[in-house]
SEPA-587334 format. One record per residue (C-alpha): residue number from 1; x, y, z negated. Coordinates in steps of 0.5 Angstrom, whole numbers. Layout:
(node NUM; (X; Y; Z))
...
//
This chain:
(node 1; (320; 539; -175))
(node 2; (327; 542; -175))
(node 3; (332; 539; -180))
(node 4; (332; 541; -187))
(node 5; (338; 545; -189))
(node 6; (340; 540; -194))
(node 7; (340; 532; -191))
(node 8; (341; 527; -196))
(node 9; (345; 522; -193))
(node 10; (344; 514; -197))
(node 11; (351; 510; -197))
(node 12; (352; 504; -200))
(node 13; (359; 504; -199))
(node 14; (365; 505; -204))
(node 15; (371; 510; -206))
(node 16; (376; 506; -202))
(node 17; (372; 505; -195))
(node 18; (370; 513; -195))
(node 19; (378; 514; -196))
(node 20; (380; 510; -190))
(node 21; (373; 512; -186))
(node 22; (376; 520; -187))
(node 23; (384; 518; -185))
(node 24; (381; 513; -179))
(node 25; (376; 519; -177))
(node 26; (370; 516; -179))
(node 27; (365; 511; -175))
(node 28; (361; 514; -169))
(node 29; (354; 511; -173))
(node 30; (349; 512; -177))
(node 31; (351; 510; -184))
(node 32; (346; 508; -189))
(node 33; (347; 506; -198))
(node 34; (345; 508; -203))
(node 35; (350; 514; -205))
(node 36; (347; 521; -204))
(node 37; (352; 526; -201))
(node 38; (350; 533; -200))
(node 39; (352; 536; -193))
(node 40; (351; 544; -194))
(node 41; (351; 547; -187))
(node 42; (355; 552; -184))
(node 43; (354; 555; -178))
(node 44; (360; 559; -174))
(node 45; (365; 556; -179))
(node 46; (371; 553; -175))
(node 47; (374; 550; -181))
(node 48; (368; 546; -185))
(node 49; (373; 541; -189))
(node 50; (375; 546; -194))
(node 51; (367; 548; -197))
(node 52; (367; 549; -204))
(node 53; (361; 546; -205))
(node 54; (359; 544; -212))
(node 55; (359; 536; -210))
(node 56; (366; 536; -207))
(node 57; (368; 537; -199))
(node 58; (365; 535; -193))
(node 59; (367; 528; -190))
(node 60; (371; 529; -185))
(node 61; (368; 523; -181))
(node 62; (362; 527; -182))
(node 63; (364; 533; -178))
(node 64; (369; 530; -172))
(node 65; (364; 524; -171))
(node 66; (362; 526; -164))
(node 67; (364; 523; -158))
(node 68; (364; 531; -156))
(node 69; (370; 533; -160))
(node 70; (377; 533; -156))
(node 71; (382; 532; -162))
(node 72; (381; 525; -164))
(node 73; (387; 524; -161))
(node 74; (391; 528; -166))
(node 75; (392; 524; -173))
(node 76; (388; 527; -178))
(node 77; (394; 529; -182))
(node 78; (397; 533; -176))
(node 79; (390; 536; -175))
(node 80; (389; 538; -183))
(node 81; (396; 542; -183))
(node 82; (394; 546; -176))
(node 83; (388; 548; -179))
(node 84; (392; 549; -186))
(node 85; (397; 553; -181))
(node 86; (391; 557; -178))
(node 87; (388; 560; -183))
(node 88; (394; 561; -186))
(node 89; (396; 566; -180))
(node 90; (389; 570; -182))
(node 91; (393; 573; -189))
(node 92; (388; 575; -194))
(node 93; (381; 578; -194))
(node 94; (381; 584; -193))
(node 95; (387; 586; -190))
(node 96; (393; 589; -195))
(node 97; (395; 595; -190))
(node 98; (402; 597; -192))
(node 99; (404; 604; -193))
(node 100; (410; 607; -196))
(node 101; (409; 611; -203))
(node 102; (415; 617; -203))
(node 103; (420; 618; -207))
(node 104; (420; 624; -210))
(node 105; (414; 627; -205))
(node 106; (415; 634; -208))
(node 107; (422; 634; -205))
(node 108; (421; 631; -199))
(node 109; (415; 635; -196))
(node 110; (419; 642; -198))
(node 111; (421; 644; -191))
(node 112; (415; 643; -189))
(node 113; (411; 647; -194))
(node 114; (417; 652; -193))
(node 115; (416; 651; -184))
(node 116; (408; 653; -186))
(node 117; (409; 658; -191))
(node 118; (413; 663; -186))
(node 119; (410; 660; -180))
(node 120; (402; 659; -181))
(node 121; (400; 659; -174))
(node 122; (402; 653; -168))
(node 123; (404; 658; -163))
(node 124; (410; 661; -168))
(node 125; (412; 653; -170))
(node 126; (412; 652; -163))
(node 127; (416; 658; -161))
(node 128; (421; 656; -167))
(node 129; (422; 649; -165))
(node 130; (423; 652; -157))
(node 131; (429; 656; -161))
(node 132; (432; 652; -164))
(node 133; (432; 646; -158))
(node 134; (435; 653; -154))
(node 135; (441; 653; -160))
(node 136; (442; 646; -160))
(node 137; (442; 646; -151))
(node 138; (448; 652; -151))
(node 139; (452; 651; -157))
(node 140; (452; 643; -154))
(node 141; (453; 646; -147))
(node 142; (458; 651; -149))
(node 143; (463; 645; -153))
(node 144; (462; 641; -147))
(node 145; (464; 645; -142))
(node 146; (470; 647; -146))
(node 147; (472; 640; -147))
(node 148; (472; 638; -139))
(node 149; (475; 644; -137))
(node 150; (480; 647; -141))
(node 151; (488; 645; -142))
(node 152; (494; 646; -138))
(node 153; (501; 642; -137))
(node 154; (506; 647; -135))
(node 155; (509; 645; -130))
(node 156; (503; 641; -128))
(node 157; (497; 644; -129))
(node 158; (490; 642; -129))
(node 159; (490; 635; -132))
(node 160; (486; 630; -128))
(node 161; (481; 626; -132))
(node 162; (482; 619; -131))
(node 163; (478; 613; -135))
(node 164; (480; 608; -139))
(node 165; (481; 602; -134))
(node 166; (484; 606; -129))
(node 167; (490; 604; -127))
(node 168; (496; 604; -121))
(node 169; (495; 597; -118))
(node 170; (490; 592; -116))
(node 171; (490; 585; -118))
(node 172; (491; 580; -112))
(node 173; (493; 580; -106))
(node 174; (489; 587; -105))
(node 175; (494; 591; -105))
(node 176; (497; 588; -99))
(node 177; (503; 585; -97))
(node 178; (508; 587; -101))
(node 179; (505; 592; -104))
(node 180; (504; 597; -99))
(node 181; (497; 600; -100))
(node 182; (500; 601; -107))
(node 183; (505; 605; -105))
(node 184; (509; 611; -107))
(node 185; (512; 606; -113))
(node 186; (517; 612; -115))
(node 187; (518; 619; -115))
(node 188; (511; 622; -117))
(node 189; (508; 625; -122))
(node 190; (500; 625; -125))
(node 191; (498; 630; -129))
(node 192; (492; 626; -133))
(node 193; (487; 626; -138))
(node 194; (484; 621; -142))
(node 195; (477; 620; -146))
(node 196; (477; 618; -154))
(node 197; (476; 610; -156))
(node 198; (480; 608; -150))
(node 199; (483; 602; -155))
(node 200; (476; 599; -154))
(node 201; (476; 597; -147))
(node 202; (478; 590; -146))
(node 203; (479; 586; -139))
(node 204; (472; 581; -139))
(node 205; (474; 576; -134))
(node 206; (481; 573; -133))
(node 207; (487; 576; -131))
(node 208; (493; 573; -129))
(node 209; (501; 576; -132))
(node 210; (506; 571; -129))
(node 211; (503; 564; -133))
(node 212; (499; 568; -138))
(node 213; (491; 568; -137))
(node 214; (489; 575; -140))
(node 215; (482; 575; -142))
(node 216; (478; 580; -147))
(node 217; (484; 584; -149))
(node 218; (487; 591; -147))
(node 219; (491; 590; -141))
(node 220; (499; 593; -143))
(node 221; (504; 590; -140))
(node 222; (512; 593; -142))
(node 223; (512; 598; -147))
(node 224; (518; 596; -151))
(node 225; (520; 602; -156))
(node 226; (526; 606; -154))
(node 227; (532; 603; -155))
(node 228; (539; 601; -151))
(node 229; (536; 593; -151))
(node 230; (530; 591; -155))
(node 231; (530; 584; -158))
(node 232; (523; 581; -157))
(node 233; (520; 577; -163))
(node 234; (514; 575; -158))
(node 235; (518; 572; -153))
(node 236; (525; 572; -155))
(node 237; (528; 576; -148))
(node 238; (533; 582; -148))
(node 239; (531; 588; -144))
(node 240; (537; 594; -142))
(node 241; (532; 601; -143))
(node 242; (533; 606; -138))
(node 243; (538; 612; -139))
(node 244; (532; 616; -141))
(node 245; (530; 610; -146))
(node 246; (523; 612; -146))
(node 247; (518; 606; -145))
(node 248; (516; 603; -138))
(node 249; (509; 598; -137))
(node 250; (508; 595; -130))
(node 251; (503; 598; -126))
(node 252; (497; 595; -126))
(node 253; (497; 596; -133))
(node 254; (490; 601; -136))
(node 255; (494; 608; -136))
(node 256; (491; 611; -142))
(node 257; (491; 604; -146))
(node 258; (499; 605; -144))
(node 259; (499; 612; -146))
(node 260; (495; 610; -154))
(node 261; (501; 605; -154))
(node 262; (507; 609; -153))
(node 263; (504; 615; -157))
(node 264; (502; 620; -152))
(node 265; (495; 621; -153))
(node 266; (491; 618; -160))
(node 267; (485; 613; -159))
(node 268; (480; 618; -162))
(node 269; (481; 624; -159))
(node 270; (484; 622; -153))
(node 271; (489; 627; -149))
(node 272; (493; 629; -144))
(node 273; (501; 627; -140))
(node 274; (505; 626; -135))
(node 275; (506; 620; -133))
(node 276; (512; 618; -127))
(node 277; (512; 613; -123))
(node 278; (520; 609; -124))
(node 279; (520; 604; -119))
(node 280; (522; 597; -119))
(node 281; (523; 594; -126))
(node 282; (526; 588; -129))
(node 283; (523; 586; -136))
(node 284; (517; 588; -140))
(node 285; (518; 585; -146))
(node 286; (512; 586; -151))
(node 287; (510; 590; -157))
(node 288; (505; 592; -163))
(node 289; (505; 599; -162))
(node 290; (498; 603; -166))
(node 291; (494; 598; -165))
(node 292; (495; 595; -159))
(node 293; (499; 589; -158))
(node 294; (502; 588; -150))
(node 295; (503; 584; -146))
(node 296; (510; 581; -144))
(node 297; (512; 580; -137))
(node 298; (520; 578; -136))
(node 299; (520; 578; -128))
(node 300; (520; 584; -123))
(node 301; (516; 588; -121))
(node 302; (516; 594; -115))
(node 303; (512; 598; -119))
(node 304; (512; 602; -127))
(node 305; (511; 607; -130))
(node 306; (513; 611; -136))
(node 307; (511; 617; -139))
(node 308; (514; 624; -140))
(node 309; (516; 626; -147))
(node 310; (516; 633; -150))
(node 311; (511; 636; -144))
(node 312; (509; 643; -146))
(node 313; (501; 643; -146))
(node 314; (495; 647; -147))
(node 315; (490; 641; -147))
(node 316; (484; 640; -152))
(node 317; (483; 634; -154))
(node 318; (475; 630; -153))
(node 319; (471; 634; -158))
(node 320; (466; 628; -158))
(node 321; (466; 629; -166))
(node 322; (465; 636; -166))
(node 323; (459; 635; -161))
(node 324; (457; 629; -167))
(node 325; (457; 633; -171))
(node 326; (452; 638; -168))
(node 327; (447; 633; -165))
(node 328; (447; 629; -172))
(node 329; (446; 635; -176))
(node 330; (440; 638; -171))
(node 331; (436; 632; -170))
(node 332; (436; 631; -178))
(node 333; (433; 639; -179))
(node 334; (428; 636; -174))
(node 335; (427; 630; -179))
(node 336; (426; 634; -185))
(node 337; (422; 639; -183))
(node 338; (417; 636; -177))
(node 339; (411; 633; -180))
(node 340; (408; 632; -173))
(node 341; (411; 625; -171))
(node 342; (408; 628; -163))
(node 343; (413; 633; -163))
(node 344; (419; 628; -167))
(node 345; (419; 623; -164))
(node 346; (420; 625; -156))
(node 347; (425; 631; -158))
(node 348; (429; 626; -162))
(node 349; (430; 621; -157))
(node 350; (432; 626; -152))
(node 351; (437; 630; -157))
(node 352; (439; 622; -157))
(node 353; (440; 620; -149))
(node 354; (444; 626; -148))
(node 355; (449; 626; -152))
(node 356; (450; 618; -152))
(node 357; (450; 619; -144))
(node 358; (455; 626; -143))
(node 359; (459; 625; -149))
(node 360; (458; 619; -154))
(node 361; (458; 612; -150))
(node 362; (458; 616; -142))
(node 363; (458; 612; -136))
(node 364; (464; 612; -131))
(node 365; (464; 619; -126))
(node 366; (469; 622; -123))
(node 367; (466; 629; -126))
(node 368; (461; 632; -131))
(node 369; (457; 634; -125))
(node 370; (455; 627; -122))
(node 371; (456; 625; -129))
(node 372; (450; 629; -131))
(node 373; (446; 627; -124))
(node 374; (446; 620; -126))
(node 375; (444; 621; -133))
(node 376; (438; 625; -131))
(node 377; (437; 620; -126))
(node 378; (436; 615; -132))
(node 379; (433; 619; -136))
(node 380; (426; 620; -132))
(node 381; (425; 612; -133))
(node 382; (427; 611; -140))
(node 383; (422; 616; -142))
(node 384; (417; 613; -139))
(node 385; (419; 608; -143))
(node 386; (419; 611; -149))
(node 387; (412; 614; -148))
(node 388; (409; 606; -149))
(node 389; (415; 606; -155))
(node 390; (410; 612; -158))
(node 391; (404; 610; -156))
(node 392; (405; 603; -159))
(node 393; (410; 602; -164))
(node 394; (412; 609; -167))
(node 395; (405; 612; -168))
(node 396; (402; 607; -172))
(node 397; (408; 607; -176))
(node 398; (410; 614; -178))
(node 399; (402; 617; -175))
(node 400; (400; 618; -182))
(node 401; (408; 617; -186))
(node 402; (406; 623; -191))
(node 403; (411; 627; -195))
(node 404; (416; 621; -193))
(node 405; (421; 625; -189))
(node 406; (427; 624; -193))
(node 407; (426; 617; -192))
(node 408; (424; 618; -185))
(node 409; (431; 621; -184))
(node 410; (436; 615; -188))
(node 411; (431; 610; -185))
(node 412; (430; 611; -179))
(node 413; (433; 616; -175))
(node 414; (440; 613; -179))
(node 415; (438; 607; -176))
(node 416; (437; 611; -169))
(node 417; (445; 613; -169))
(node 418; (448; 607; -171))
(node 419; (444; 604; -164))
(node 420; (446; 610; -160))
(node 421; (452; 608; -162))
(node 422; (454; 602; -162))
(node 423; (460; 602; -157))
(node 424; (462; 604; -165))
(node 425; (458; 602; -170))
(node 426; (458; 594; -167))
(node 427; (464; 594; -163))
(node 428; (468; 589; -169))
(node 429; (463; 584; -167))
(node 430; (467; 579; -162))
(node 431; (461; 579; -156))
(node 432; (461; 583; -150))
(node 433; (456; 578; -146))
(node 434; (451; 573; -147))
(node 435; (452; 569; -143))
(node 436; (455; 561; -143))
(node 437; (462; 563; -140))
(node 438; (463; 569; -144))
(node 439; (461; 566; -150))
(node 440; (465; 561; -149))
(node 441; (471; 564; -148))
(node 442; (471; 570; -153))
(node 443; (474; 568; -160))
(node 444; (469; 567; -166))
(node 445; (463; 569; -161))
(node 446; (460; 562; -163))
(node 447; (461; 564; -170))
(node 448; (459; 571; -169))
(node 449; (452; 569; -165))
(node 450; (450; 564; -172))
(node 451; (451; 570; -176))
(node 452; (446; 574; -172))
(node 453; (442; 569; -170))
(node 454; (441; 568; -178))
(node 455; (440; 575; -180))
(node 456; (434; 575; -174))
(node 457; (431; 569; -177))
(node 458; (430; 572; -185))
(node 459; (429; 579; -182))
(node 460; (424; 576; -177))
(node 461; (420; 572; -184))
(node 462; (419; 578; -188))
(node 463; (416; 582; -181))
(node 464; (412; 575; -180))
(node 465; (409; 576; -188))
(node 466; (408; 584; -188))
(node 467; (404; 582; -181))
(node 468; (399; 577; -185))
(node 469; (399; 582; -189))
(node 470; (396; 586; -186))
(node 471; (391; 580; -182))
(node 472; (395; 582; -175))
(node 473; (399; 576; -174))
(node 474; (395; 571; -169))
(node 475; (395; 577; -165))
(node 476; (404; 578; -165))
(node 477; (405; 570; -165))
(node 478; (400; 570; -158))
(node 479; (405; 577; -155))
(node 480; (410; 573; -157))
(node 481; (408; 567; -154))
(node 482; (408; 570; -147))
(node 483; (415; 573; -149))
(node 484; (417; 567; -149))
(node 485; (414; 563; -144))
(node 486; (417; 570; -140))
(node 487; (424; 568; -141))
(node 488; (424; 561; -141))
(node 489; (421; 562; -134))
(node 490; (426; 567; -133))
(node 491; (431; 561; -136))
(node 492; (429; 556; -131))
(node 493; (430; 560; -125))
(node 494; (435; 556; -121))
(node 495; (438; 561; -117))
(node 496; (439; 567; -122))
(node 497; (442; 567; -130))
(node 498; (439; 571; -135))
(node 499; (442; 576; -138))
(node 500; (439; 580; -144))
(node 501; (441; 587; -144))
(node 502; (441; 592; -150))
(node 503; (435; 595; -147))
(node 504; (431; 588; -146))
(node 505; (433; 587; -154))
(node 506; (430; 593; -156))
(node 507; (423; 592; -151))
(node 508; (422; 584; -154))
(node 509; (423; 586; -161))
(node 510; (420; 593; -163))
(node 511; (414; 591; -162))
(node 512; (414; 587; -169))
(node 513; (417; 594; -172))
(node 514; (409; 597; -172))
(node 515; (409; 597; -180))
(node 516; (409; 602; -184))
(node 517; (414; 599; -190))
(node 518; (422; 602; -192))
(node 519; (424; 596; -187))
(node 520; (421; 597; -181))
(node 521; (423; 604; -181))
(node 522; (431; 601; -181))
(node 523; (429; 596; -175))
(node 524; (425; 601; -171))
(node 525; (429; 606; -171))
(node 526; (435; 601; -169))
(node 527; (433; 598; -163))
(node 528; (430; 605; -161))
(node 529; (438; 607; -161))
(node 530; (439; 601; -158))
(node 531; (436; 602; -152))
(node 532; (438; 609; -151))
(node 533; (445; 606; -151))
(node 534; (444; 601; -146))
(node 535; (439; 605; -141))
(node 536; (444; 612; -142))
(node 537; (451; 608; -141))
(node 538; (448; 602; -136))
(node 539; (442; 604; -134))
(node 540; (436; 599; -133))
(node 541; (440; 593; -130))
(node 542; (437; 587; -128))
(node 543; (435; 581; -133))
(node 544; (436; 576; -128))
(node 545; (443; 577; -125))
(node 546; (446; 573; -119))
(node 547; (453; 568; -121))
(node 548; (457; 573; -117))
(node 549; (455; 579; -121))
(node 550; (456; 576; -128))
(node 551; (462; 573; -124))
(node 552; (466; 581; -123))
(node 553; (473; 579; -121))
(node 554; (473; 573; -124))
(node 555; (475; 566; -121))
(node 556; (471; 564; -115))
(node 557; (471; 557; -116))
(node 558; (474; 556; -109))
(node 559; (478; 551; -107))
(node 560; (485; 552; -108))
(node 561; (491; 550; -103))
(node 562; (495; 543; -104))
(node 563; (502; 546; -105))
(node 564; (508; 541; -105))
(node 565; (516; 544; -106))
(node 566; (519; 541; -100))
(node 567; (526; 543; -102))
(node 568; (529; 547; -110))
(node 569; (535; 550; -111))
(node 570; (537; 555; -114))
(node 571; (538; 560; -109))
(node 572; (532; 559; -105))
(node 573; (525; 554; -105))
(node 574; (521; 552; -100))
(node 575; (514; 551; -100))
(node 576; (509; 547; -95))
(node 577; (501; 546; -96))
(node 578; (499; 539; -94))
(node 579; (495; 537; -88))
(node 580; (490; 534; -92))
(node 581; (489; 540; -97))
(node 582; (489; 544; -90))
(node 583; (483; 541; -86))
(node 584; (480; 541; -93))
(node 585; (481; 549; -93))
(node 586; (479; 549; -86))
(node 587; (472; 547; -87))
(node 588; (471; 552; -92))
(node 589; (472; 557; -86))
(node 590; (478; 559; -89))
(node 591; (483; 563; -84))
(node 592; (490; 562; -88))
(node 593; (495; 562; -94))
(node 594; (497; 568; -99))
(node 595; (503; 567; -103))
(node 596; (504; 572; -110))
(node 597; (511; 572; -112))
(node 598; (511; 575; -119))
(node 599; (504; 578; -117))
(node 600; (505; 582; -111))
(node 601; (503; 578; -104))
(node 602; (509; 576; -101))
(node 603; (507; 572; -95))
(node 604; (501; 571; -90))
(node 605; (501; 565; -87))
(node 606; (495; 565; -82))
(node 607; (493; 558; -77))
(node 608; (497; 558; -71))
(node 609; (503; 562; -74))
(node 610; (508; 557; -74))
(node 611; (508; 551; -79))
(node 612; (505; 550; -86))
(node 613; (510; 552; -90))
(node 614; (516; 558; -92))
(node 615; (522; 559; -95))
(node 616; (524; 564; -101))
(node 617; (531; 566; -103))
(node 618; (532; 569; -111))
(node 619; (535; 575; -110))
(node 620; (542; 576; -113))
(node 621; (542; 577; -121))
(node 622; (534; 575; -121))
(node 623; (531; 570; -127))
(node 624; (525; 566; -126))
(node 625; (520; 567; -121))
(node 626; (512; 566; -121))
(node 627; (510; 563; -115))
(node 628; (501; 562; -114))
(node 629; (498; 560; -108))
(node 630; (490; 562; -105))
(node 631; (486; 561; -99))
(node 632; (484; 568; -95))
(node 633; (478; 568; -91))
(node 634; (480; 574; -86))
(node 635; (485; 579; -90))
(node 636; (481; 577; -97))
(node 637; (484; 571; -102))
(node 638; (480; 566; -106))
(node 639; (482; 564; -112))
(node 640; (489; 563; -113))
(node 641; (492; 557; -116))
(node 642; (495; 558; -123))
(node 643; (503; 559; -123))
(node 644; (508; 555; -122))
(node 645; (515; 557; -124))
(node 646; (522; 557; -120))
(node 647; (527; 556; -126))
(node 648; (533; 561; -126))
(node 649; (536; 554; -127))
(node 650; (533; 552; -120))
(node 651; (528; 548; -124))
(node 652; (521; 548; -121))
(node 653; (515; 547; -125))
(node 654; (508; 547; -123))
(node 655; (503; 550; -125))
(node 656; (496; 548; -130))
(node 657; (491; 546; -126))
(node 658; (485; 551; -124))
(node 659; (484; 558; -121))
(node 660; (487; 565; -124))
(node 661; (485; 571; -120))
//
């Protein structure tokens, strides 16, 4: 006969040795008393322990006796809580599915019932959203091609657009022995042109000015106000200005960031001038002018540039604001007056990726046509991408956000701005890159990663709550999971580093942006500007990079050469490098040694060319001198040691130990 439903189990044990059976997980045989127990079956639960019969819970020593069940391992008060977890994560029954209630829904719906009044029919919206795209496309086209084309300096005529990082020299040894790939260093003029927000580029791997290493910071070097001589509070040196008294910077300084410096252009417009080259200076003293400190160099060098002043001109400044201006006010009209999220949506990320990509944060190009062939190419995957945004994220949001407009558009398409623009908007947060090195070498980034780290942790547990809510949450933790169990894969990979860009930021953490609450609006609509930013300026760069390519033109880590001052005067130095430090180079494959003199190569010596060593000799009425060793392989340096220092005095002093480029 089958068993009853209800069984009467007889126990002639106590209270306490029940206890005790339940903790240890119960004896495996039967059990025989005089006490009477209940069990009520219930078949297809997972969970039997938390039965609300009305003789009490089942024993757990009743429903994990058998010898087929594969926990008994875990301590039971480690089980008791994983289930307490599990159906935790279930949230309530039935699902609570948010929704947001408008504000003032009469108001926010106006613009649609104004668009529907007097345009009833699709074919007369469509019609009217296909003007209103053209507008916006001629007038964006017609500032633009003003911005890159219009201005005139007399005398010099078209200015050249130029970016932020350019420069007239290059670091290392790469402009060759004493300077020549470098040249002319006087006598010449460029008529330039620089974009807006130029005082945001910093140098993002070390670089070498005499013993300083430079580093996340804007390179100018010189600059010191117009004046017969400057007293210097930085460096406490003397320098004796030009007739022309007009500031002078090293040539390897970035030009445009020299130009904001001297007062020739403004960082948030840009502009134009005239730079001429000056030859061979003596002294570059440092000074704080708008906004930017520069870097003091008290050796010569072969090479400055200043700026001329007065210069007639006829150049428009970067109508970047103006095109702002445009874009904003016309993706906030789509905003307010589209209720189809098909026809939001897919518009307002193109409006977005243009204007971040040609205007706002654009790439390096030398001009508008290949900068719009680039982003064009760009664009094509990123709207892919954007499709499965719609498809997953953005629909189930805003499908069915009725009478909520304007709350869509403070929300979310505000949020969508502050992402696209984040070369602004996050630009005060000390973090260039996440990687070890770089986090490790940025002032205040450990700090600011806390922070962040933080911020994401508490808005993580409101999207946790909101998905348990709604019955979603076991399926977000196991998407999660994988995505975890991805990068720690990608993190293990020995060969490669991992590297999270905007745009893989904003495809691990959308997905958990699907709700329809005020808040996932905000986190949804900044993670899309995220990645619009990220694909349109950088494009989708591998999340696993080589250590050369995190690397840039930082340190190689090679070996450095074992230089020995043989004899010091104060008129002349030489150097020799040992026999040991040499065979060691040797086996690296290494052909030769370079020599910087006050950061420009001055001497090449290659194996069998005469003995290891040379001799320099101060010319006449020159102060200290910096002097930095590297390997070459072919007519390519290694790392260079870091700089040592000929006394005026003929004092020689070595350099800190480790590489500098």
């Amino acid at each position: 006969m089958p068993p009853s439903k209800n069984t009467d189990l007889e126990n002639d044990t106590t209270h306490d040795d029940l206890s005790r059976w339940e903790q240890d997980g119960g004896p495996e045989a039967s059990i025989s008393g005089t006490s009477t127990l209940q069990v009520r079956s219930r078949a297809g639960s997972a969970d039997l322990e938390d039965s609300h019969h009305p003789e009490g819970p089942i024993p757990v020593w009743l429903r994990e006796s058998s010898k087929s069940f594969h926990w008994k391992w875990v301590p039971y008060p480690l089980r008791h809580f994983a289930r307490r977890v599990a159906e935790w994560t279930k949230g309530p029954g039935p699902p609570q599915m948010q929704k947001i209630n408008p504000l003032f829904p009469s108001i926010q719906e106006a613009p649609v019932r104004l668009i529907a009044r007097y345009f009833p029919k699709p074919v007369h919206k469509a019609a009217l959203l296909a003007f209103f795209l053209f507008c916006w496309l001629l007038i964006f086209s017609l500032v633009l091609h003003h911005s890159a084309s219009a201005g005139n300096i007399k005398d010099y005529g078209k200015p050249q657009p130029i970016w932020c990082g350019a420069s007239y020299w290059s670091g290392g040894n790469r402009c060759g022995l004493n300077g020549n790939r470098c040249r002319p260093f006087d006598n010449a003029n460029l008529a330039f042109r620089c974009p807006a927000n130029c005082k945001a580029v910093h140098v993002l791997t070390p670089h070498a000015v005499g013993t300083q290493e430079i580093n996340y910071k804007p390179f100018v070097i010189g600059g010191a106000p117009p004046s017969s001589s400057d007293d210097n509070p930085d460096d406490n040196t003397t320098t004796t200005r030009t007739p022309s008294s007009t500031p002078i910077y090293r040539a390897d300084s970035f030009l445009c960031q020299a130009a904001i410096h001297a007062g020739i252009i403004s960082n948030s417009h840009g502009g134009c001038g005239v730079v001429t080259l000056t030859g061979t200076h003596t002294n570059f003293p440092s000074t704080t002018r708008n906004g930017i400190k520069s870097i003091p160099f008290d050796a010569p060098f072969p090479k400055s540039f200043t700026f001329l002043p007065n210069i007639s001109s006829t150049c428009i400044p970067d109508l970047r604001w103006p095109l702002l201006a445009i874009t904003v006010v016309s993706t906030t009209l789509l905003s307010l007056c589209t209720s189809t999220i098909a026809v939001f949506f897919p518009t307002v990320f193109t409006l977005l990726f243009f204007h971040v990509g040609l205007v706002s944060d654009p790439p390096t190009a030398s001009d508008y046509a290949s900068l719009s062939s680039l982003i064009i190419g760009r664009f094509l995957p990123a709207a892919f991408v954007a499709a499965a945004f719609y498809r997953y994220t953005v629909k189930p949001q805003q499908g069915n956000l009725h009478s909520a407009y304007i709350e869509r558009t403070i929300l979310w398409l505000g949020g969508a701005w502050i992402g696209s623009l984040n070369n602004y908007t996050f630009d005060f947060i000390p973090i260039q890159r996440l990687t070890p090195s770089d986090l490790a070498a940025q002032p205040g980034a450990r700090l600011a990663l806390v922070i962040i780290v933080v911020l994401l942790l508490a808005i993580a547990l409101g999207q946790i709550w909101y998905l348990r809510l709604e019955g979603r949450l076991p399926k977000y933790l196991a998407i999660y999971a994988l995505f975890v169990t991805f990068l720690l894969v990608c993190v293990v990979l020995p060969p490669l580093n991992l590297r999270i860009h905007h745009y893989f930021l904003a495809l691990l953490l959308l997905p958990g942006t699907r709700l329809q609450t005020r808040p996932s609006l905000l986190y949804q609509g900044i993670l899309v500007g995220l990645f619009v930013n990220g694909t349109a300026r950088w494009g989708f760069d591998s999340i696993l990079q080589t250590t050369a390519v995190l690397r840039g033109d930082g340190p190689l880590n090679t070996l450095l050469p074992n230089v020995t001052a043989l004899a010091v005067s104060s008129a002349n130095i030489t150097f020799g490098w040992a026999h040991r430090g040499w065979v060691d180079g040797f086996k690296e494959g290494y052909d030769g040694v370079s020599v910087l003199v006050n950061d420009v190569e001055r001497h090449r010596w290659y194996v069998g060319e005469g003995e290891p060593e040379k001799t320099f000799f101060r010319a006449e009425d020159a102060g200290k001198e910096y002097f930095r060793f590297g390997y070459m392989r072919g007519a390519g340096a290694m790392d260079f040691t870091r700089a040592g220092v000929w006394e005026s005095t003929g004092e020689w002093r070595e350099g800190e130990k480790g590489p500098s480029r």
